[in-house]
N, C-alpha and C positions, 0 to 999 in steps of 0.2 A: 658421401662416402669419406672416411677417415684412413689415410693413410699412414701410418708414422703419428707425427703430432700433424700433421696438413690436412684439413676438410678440402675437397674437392666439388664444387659446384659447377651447375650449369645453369643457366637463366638467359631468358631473353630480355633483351633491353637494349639501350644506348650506352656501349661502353664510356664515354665523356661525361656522365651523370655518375660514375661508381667513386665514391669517395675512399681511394686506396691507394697505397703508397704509387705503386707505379702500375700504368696500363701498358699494352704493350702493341708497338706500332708496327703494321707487316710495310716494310717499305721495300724500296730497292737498293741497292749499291750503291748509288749516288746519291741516297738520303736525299733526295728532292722532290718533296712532301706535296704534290701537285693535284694529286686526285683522290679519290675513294676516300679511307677510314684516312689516310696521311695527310693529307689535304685537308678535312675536317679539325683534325688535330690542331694544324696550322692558323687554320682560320678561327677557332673556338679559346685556342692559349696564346695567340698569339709569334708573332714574326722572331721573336727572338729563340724560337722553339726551331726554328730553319735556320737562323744563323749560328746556334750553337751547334747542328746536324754538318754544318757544312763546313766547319772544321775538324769534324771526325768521319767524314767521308774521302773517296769512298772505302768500302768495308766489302768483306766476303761472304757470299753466299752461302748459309750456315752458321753464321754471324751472328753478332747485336754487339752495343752502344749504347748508352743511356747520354739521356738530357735532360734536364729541368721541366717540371708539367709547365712552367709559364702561369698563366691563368685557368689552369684547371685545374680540378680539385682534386686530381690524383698528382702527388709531390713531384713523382718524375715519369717519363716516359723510355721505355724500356724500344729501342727501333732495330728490331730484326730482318736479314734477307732469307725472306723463304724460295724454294723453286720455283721457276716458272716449268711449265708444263715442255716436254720433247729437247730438254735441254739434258736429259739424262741422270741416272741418280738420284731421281723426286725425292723417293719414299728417304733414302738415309742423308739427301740435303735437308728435309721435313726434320727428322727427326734430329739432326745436331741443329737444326736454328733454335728448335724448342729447348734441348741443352742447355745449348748459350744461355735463353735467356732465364731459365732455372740456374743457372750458376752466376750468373747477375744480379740476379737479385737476392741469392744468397751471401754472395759476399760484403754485397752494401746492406745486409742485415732487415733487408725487404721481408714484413710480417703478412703483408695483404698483395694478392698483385691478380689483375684481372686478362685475360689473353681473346682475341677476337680467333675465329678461324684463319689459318695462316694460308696465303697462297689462295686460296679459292675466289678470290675476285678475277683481276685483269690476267693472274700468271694460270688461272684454267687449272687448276690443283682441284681433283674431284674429290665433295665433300666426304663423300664417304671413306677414300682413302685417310682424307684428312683427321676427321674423328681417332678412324681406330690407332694413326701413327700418335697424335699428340695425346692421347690419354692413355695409350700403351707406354708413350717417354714420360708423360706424367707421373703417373704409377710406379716407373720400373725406379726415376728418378726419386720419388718421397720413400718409397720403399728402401732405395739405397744407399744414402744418403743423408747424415746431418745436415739440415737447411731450420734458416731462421723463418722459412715460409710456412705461416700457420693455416693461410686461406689462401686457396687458385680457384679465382673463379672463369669459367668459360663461359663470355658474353658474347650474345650473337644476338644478329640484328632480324637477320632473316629468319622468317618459318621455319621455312623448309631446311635451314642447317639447323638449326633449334632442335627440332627431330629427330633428325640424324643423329645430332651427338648425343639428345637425349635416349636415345635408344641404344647404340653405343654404351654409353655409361652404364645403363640398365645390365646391359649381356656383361658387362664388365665388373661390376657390382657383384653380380651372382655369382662370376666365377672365384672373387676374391671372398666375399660369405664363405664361399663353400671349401675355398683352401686352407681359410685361418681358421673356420672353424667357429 
């Protein structure tokens, strides 16, 4: 789907294989990249990917930060905090982390940039909520907005959110066909 000048994708795969400016890391507040998609990062680009974190932490929930990819082949990495789950406010903590980091990568002039599921691992953020909030701020953001972003691709790892936002996208898609015409 074409929003503005922005294609909007979805694919499954390894986001640390997508060769694009910057990928984007769901972390915590403390940027201390210890487990899941954060921890991989760390381990895959390398340690000074953590020490450059740890002088920009910590950081608010709704947030992001950028750092250098290190050794990966996406240039920089984009580390946002999304909700954790019964901490209150999910859905519009959700929706301003993905802001952020649409306006991150807008202003460092970011043309490509790939975003995992945010929140839906350790913080218990249900995918489906997940889907419709980020590709509802996706949309409303390219739609609204000059941005130097040509391509958002949305990488997932797992099946079953694969699905989810692919089907999401799909009811989403249709309804945007059928607005513009």
């Amino acid at each position: 789907m074409k929003i503005g000048k922005t294609e909007i994708h979805i694919i499954q795969g390894d986001i640390l294989s997508l060769d694009v400016d910057a990928i984007v890391n769901p972390s915590n507040k403390y940027l201390q990249h210890g487990g899941g998609l954060a921890g991989q990062i760390v381990r895959k680009g390398g340690y000074s990917i953590q020490r450059e974190s740890d002088k920009l932490a910590p950081i608010d929930v709704g947030s992001s930060v950028i750092t250098e990819g290190g050794n990966l082949l996406a240039k920089y990495i984009i580390h946002t905090v999304g909700p954790s789950m019964g901490e209150g406010d999910e859905d519009d903590k959700l929706k301003s982390a993905i802001r952020s980091v649409l306006k991150l990568a807008t202003e460092n002039q970011f043309e490509r940039i790939a975003i995992p599921a945010i929140s839906t691992g350790v913080f218990r953020y249900p995918v489906q909520r997940c889907a419709e909030n980020m590709l509802g701020i996706i949309m409303q953001f390219c739609k609204n907005n000059e941005t130097s972003i040509k391509e958002i691709i949305i990488c997932l790892y797992d099946n079953n959110k694969f699905k989810i936002f692919s089907n999401n996208y799909k009811k989403l898609e249709k309804i945007f066909n059928t607005l513009t015409g």
